[in-house]
C-alpha positions in Angstrom: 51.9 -37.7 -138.9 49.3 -39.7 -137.1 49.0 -40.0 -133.3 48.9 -43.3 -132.0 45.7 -44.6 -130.0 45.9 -44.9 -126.8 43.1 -47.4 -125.5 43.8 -46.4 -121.7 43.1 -42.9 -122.4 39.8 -43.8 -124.6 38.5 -46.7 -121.3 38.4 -42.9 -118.8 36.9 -40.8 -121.2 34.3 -43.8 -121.6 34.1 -44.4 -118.0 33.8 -40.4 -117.4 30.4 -40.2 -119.5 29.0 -43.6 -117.9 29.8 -42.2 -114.4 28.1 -38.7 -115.5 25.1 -40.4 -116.5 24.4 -42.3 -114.0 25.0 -39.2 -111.3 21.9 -37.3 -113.8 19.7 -39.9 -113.1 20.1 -40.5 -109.4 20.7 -36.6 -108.5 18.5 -35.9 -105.4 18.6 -32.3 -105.2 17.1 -29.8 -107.9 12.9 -28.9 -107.7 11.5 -32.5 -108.7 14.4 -34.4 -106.7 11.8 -35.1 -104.0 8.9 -36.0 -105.3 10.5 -37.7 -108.4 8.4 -38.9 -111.8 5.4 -40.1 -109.7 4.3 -36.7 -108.7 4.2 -35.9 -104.7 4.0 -38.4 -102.0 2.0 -38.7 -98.8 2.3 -36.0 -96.1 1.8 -36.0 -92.8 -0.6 -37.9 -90.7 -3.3 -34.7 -89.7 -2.9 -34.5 -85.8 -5.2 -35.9 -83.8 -7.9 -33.9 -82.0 -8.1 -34.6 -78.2 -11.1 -34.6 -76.2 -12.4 -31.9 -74.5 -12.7 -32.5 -70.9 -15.9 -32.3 -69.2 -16.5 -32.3 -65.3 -19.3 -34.4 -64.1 -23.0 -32.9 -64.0 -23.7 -31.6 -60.7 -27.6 -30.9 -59.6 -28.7 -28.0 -61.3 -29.6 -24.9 -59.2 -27.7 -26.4 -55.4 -25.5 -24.0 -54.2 -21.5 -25.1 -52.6 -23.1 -25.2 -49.6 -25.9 -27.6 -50.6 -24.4 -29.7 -52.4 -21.7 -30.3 -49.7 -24.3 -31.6 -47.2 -25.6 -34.6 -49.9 -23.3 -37.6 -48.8 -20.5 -39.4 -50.8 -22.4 -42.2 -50.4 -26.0 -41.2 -52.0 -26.8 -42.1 -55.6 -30.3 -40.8 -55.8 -31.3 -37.5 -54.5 -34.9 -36.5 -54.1 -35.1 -32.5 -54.3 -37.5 -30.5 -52.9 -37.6 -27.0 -54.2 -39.9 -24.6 -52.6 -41.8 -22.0 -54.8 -40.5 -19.1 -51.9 -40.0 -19.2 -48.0 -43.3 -18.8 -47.5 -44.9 -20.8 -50.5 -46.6 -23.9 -49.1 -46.3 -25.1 -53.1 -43.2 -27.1 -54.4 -41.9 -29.1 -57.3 -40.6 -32.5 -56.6 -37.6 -34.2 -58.8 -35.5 -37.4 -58.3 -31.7 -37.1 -59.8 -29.8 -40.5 -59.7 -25.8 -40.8 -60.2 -25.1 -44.1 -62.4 -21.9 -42.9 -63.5 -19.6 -41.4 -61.1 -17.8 -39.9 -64.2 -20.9 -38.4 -66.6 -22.4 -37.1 -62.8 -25.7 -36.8 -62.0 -29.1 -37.4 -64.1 -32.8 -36.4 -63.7 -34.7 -39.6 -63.0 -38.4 -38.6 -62.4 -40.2 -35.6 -62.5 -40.6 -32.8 -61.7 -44.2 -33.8 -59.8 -45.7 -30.4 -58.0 -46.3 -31.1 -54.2 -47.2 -29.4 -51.1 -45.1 -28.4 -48.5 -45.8 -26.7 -44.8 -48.7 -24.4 -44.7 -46.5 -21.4 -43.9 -43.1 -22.1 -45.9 -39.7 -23.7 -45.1 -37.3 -23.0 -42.2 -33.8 -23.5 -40.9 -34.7 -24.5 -37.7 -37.9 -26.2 -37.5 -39.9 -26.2 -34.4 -43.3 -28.3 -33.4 -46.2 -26.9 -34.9 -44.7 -23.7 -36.7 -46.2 -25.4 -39.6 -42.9 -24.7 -41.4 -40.6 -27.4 -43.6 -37.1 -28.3 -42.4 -34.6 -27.2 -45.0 -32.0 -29.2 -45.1 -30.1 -32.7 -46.4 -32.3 -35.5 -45.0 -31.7 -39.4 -45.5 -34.5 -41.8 -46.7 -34.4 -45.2 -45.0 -37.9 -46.1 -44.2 -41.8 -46.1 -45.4 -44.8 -48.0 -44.2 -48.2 -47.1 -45.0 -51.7 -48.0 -44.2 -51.8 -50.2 -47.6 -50.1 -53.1 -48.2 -46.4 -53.0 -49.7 -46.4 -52.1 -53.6 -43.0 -53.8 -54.1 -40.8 -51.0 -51.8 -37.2 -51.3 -52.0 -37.1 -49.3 -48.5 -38.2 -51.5 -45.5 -42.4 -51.2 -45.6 -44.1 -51.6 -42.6 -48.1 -51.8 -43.3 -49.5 -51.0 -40.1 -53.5 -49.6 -39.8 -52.6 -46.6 -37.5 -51.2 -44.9 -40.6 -55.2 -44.1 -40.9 -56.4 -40.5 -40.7 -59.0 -38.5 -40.6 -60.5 -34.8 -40.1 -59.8 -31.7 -42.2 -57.0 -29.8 -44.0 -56.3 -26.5 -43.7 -58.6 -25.7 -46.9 -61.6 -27.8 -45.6 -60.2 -31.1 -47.3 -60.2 -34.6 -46.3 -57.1 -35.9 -44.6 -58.5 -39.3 -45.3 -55.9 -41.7 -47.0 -53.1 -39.3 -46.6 -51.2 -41.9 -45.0 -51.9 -44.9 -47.5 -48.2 -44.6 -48.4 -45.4 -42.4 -46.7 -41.6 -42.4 -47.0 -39.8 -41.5 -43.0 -38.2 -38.1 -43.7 -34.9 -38.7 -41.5 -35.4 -35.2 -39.7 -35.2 -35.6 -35.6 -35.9 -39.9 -36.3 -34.2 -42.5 -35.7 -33.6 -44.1 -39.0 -34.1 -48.0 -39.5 -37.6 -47.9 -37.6 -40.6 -47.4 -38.7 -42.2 -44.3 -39.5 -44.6 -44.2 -36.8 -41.7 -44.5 -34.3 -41.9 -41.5 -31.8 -38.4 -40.9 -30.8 -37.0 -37.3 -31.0 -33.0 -37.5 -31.0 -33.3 -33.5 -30.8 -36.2 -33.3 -28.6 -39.8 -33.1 -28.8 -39.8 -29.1 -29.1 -38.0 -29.7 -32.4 -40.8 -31.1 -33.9 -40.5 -34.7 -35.8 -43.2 -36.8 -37.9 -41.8 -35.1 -41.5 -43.0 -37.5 -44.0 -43.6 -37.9 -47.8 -46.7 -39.1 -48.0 -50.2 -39.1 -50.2 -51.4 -35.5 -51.2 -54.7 -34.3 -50.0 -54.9 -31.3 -52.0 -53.6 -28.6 -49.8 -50.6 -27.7 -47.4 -49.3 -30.0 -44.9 -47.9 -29.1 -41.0 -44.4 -29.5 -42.2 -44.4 -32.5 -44.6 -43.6 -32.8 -48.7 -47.5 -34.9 -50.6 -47.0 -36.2 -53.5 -50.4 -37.7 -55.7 -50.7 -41.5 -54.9 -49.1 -42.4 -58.4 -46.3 -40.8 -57.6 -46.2 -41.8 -54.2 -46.3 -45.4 -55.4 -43.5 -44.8 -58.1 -41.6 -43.3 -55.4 -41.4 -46.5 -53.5 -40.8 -48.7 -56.4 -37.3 -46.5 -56.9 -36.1 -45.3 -53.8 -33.1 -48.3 -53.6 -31.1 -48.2 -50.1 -28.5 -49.9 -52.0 -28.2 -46.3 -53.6 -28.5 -44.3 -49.8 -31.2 -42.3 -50.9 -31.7 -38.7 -49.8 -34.0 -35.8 -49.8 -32.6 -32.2 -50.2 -35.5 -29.7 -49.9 -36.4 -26.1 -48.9 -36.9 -23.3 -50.9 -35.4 -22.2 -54.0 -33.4 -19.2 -52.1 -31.9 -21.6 -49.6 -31.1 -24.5 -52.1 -28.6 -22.4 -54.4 -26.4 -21.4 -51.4 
């Protein structure tokens, strides 16, 4: 006896096997589910590498203490180092702060130099033939030639002449051609030759930079006359200038 067909029972079966093959091909688990015919897609951006952080370059080989003394203000700083407290031998070097945030920079140098015949000295004193150690500002120059194009207020005035002897039997003549005021018991904004002694006469006073004569000074820092000359075409008092020198001892504390 045949059974009759039944077309609602033959429309599920039909729809069972559509619906089955159409779960196969949009399953999303199983090993391939995620990276599908196409092979594996993109992964993850690589994280990005910060910067490392660097502090400003100070002025190599100034102590805390040194460096404490140089003011806020100054963008170039002349330093001075001494070979020892008794060495009347130096080495000069200019650093100049462009960037507040990459810090300081050598700018000229290092030029050798003379210092006081018998060293440096905390507390300088007329005639003890010593250099002031110390944080000095640079504001004024002059010279007994005429202005080379100084950014510092020049004053050219013929009783920067000299004459006589050194203490190794040198000439002194022309030591004075050009000189840069060392603001050490001055009054800064006058000229160099300006005798005034805000400390006192027995404190000494006169410390200049001026022309080398090929030995030790009474208390000043020579440089050649090339130098000298490049020194006043770059000391800016727009940038406050200043001089740190002594010797190398006293620097680094």
């Amino acid at each position: 006896m045949s059974v009759p067909c039944r077309p609602h029972a033959l429309l599920v079966v039909l729809f069972l096997l559509v619906a089955g093959c159409s779960a196969g091909a949009g399953r999303t688990s199983g090993p391939d589910a995620s990276s599908g015919a196409a092979g594996p897609g993109p992964g993850p951006a690589p994280a990005r590498t910060a910067e490392p952080f660097r502090s400003p370059a100070q002025i190599p080989d100034l102590g805390p203490m040194t460096r404490a003394q140089i003011p806020a203000t100054a963008r170039q700083v002349l330093v001075v180092t001494g070979q020892g407290p008794d060495s009347n031998r130096s080495a000069v070097l200019l650093h100049q702060l462009d960037d507040p945030a990459l810090g300081w920079r050598p700018g000229a140098g290092p030029w050798p130099a003379h210092n006081g015949m018998e060293g440096w000295t905390d507390h300088h004193l007329a005639n003890d033939l010593r250099s002031p150690v110390g944080v000095f500002g640079l504001t004024d120059a002059g010279g007994r030639f005429p202005d080379p194009g100084a950014l510092l207020p020049y004053d050219e005035e013929a009783r920067f002449a000299v004459s006589g002897e050194g203490f190794l039997g040198e000439p002194l003549e022309g030591s004075f051609d050009y000189v840069v005021a060392i603001n050490y018991n001055r009054t800064p904004g006058t000229s160099p030759l300006d005798r005034t002694r805000p400390l006192g006469g027995e404190r000494g006073g006169g410390i200049w930079i001026h022309v080398d004569h090929g030995g030790p000074t009474q208390g000043c820092v020579s440089l050649t006359e090339d130098r000298m000359r490049e020194l006043l075409l770059t000391l800016d008092p727009e940038k406050h200038p200043v001089i740190v020198m002594g010797d190398a001892a006293s620097l680094a504390r």
